[in-house]
N, C-alpha and C positions, 0 to 999 in steps of 0.2 A: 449584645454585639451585633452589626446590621454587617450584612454583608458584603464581601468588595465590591467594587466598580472596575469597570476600565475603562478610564478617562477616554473621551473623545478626543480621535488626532484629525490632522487635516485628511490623511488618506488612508481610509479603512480601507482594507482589499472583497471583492465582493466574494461569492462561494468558487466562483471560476478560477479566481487568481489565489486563491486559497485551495483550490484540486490542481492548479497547476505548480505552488509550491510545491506543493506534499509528493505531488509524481518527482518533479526536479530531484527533492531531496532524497528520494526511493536511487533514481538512475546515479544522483554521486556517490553514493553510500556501495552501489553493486560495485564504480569503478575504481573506489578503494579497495572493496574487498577484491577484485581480479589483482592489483597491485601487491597485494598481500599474497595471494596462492601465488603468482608469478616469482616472486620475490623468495617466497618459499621452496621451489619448484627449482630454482636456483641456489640456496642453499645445497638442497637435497645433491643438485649436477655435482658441486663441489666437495662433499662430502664423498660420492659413489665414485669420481673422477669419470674424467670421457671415455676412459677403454674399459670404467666400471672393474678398475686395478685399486680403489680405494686406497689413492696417495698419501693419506696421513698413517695408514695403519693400523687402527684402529683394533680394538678387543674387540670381541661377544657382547661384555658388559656397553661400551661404548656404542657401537651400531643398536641394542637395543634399546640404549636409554636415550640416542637420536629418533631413533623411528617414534618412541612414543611420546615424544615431541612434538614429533611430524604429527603424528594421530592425534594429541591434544589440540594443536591449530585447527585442524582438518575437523573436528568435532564441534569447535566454537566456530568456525564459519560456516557451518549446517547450522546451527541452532540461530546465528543473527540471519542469513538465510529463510530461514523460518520466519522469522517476524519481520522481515522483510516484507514476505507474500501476504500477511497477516494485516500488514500493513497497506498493503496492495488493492488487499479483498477489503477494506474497511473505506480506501479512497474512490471503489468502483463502486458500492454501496453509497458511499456517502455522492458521488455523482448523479449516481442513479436515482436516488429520492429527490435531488436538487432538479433532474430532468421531468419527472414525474411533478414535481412540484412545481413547476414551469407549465408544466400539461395543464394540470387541474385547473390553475389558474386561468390560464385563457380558453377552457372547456365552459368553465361557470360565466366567461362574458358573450360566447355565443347563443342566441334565440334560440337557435336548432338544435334540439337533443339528438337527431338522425346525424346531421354532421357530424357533430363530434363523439356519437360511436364510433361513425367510421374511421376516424381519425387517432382515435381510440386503439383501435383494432390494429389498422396500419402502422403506430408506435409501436404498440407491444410485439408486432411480428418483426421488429429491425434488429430487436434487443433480448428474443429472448429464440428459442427453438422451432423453425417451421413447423414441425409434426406436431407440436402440440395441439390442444385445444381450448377453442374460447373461454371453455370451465373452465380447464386446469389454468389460464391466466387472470383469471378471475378469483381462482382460489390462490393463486400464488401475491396476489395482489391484496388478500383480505389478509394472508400471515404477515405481510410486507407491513400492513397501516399497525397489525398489535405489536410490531419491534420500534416504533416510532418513537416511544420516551428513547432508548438505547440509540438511537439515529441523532436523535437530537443531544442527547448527551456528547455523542463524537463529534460534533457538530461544533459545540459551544466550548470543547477539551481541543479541540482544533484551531480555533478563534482566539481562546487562550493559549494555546501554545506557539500561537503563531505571533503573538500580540507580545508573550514573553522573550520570545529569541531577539523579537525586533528592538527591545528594551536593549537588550546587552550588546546590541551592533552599537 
């Protein structure tokens, strides 16, 4: 069995517009879930009443088994919350090696190895912690190149998932 393909369209999106998907879809995602607490947060007003005179009446039984309701929701939007940032930290990665991967490139067509140290130098101090030092981005740059298969796997699970959504519009 040979593997799939994804046919060629007229407009592939390049890695830019592919990290600017992936943000977009992070920022709708946050402003349904505020929709969802808000919406919930208003239950809760009507449930407590405004003078917190709890107008229905309700039992023991009843207020505890709304509250852990409440607490159920409130549980699962931590936990999409979570892979939300997850998803955050994987689109600032997946940036990040597409910017470094930008560098290298036009590093390897300059003559001058002295330039593009410095230039070198001067990137890494934009994006990463002043106090550090040349070693430590040097070593953080050597762990950076062995997660590279894993980079490029989100990379191409990106490509396809982006290629798949666009199937179903």
């Amino acid at each position: 069995m040979s593997m799939p393909s994804i046919p060629k369209e007229p407009h592939r999106p390049n890695r830019k517009e592919v990290a600017i998907d992936l943000l977009e879809s992070i920022a709708l995602e946050e402003i349904a879930l505020s929709h969802i607490m808000n919406a919930e947060a208003e239950k809760i007003q009507a449930f407590v009443g405004k003078h917190l005179n709890f107008p229905t009446h309700p039992e023991s039984r009843d207020i505890i088994k709304f509250n852990k309701g409440v607490n159920q929701l409130l549980e699962t939007i931590v936990m999409k919350e979570w892979l939300l940032l997850k998803k955050l930290e994987n689109v600032m990665e997946f940036m990040d090696k597409d910017k470094h991967h930008h560098h290298d490139e036009s590093s390897s067509d300059d003559s001058s190895s002295d330039d593009s140290s410095s230039d070198d130098s001067s990137s890494d101090d934009s994006s990463s912690d002043d106090s550090s030092s040349d070693e430590d981005k040097h070593h953080d740059h050597d762990e950076n190149s062995s997660d590279e298969s894993s980079g490029a796997s989100l990379q191409e699970s990106s490509d396809v998932s982006l290629q798949e959504s666009s199937d179903e519009s």
